[in-house]
C-alpha positions in Angstrom: -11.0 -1.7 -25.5 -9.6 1.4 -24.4 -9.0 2.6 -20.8 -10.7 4.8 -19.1 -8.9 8.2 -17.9 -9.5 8.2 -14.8 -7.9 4.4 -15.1 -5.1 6.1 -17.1 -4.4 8.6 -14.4 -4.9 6.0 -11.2 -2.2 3.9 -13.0 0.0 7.0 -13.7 -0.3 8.3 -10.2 0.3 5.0 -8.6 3.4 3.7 -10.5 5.4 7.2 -10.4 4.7 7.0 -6.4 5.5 3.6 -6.3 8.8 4.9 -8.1 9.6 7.9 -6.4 8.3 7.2 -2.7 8.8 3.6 -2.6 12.5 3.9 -4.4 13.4 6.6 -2.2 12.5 4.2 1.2 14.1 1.0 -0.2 17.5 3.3 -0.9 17.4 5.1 1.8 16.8 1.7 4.0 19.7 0.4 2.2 22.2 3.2 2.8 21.5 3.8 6.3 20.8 0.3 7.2 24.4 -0.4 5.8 26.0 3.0 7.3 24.9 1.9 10.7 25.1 -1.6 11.2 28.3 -2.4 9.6 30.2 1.0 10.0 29.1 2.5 13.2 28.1 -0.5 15.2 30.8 -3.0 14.0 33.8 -0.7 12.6 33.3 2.3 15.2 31.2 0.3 18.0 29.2 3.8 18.1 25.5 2.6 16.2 23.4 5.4 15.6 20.6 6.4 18.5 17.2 5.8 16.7 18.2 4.3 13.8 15.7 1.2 14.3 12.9 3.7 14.8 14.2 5.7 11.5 13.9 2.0 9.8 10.7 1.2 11.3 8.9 4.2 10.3 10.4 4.0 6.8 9.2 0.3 6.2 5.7 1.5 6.9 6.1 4.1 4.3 7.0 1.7 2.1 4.3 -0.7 2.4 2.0 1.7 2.9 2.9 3.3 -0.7 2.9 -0.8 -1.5 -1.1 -1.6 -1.0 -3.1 0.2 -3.8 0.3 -0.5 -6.4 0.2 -4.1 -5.1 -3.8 -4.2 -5.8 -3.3 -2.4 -9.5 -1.0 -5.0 -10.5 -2.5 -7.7 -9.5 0.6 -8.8 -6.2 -2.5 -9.4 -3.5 -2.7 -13.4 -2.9 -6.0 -14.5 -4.2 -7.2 -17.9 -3.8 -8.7 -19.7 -6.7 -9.6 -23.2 -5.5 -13.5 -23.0 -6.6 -13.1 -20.4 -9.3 -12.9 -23.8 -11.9 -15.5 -25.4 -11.2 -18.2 -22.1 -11.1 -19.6 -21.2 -14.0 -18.3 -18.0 -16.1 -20.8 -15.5 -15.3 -20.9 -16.9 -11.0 -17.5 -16.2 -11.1 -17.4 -13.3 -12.7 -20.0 -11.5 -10.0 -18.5 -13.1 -6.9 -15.5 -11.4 -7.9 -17.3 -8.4 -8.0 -18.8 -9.1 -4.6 -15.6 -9.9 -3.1 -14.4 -6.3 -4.8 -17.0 -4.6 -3.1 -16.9 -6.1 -0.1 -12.9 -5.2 0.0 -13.1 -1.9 -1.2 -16.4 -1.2 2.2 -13.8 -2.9 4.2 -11.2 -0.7 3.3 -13.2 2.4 4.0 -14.2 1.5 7.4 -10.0 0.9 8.3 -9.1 4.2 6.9 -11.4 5.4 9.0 -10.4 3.8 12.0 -6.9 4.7 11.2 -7.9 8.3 11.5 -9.3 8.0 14.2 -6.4 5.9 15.7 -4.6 8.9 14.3 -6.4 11.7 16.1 -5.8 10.0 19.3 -2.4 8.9 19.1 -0.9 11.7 20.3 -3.3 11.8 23.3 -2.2 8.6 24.2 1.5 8.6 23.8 2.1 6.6 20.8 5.3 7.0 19.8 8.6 5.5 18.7 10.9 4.3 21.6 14.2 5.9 21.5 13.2 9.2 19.4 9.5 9.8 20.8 7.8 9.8 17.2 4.7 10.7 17.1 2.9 7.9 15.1 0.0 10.2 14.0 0.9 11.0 11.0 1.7 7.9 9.8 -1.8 6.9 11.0 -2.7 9.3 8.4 -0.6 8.3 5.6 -1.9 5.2 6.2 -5.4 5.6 6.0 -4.8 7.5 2.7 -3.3 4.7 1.0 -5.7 2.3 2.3 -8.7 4.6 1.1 -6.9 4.4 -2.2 -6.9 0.8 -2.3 -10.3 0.9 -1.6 -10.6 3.5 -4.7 -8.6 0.7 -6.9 -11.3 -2.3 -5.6 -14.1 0.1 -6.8 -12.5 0.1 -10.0 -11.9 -3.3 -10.7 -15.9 -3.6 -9.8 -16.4 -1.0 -12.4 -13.8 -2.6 -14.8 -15.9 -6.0 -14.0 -19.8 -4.6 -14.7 -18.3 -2.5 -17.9 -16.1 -5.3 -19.6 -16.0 -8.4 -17.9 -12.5 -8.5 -16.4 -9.9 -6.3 -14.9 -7.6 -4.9 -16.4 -4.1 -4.4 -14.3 -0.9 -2.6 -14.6 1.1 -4.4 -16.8 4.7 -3.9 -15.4 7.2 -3.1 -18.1 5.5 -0.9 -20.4 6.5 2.7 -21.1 5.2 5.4 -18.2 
């Protein structure tokens, strides 16, 4: 069966940002991670101000970039204990409850991380030592869980139209 464009382009969206975004934060971790913990805090005794808020900030880039990739490819922890013994067709549309269920529940937390984000300015929350803002991370947060929730529609879709979904299949060309 062929994919869907839309499928197509969710894919092709979500593995070049995977790429790009969540290369850029694993090098860039790396480097500076390395830069200040063995040459300015052990070599020079002089560790960079910030540097775990800089770290902090970029491991929530990175797993935010990591949730709807992780849920196109199949990486989320499912538990399969009762799938054997239900029938073929029970199985099939309990998965697609627990799809839709995931995807509404999704929704409602990028909402509340909106909201969290409209408001975290007005109450302070910040990093420690370099007075972050968290706010937009809030957002970029909420936009990668509303995707997720975008990817759980479409394995409910994927389910109704052909029976199973269809994932990423890591390795193929881009």
């Amino acid at each position: 069966m062929s994919r869907s464009v839309f499928l197509s382009t969710l894919d092709q969206v979500l593995i070049w940002a995977a790429l790009l975004i969540g290369g850029a934060m694993l090098a860039f971790m790396t480097i500076f991670g390395t830069i200040n913990v063995l040459v300015m805090r052990k070599l020079l005794n002089a560790p960079i101000r910030g540097a775990e808020d800089v770290m902090i900030l970029s491991l929530v880039i990175l797993v935010a970039i990591a949730i709807p990739f992780g849920g196109r490819v199949g990486a989320h922890i499912e538990i399969e204990i009762l799938e054997s013994r239900m029938s073929p067709r029970f199985a099939k549309w309990s998965l697609f409850a627990v799809r839709v269920l995931c995807g509404a529940l999704m929704l409602l937390m990028a909402w509340e991380l909106v909201v969290a984000g409209q408001n975290a300015t007005k109450f302070g929350e910040t990093t420690q030592q370099l007075l972050i803002s968290y706010e937009p991370f809030y957002y970029m947060l909420a936009t990668c869980v509303a995707i997720y929730a975008l990817v759980c529609a479409s394995d409910a879709v994927q389910l109704v139209r052909n029976g199973k979904i269809e994932q990423i299949r890591l390795g193929e060309s881009l």
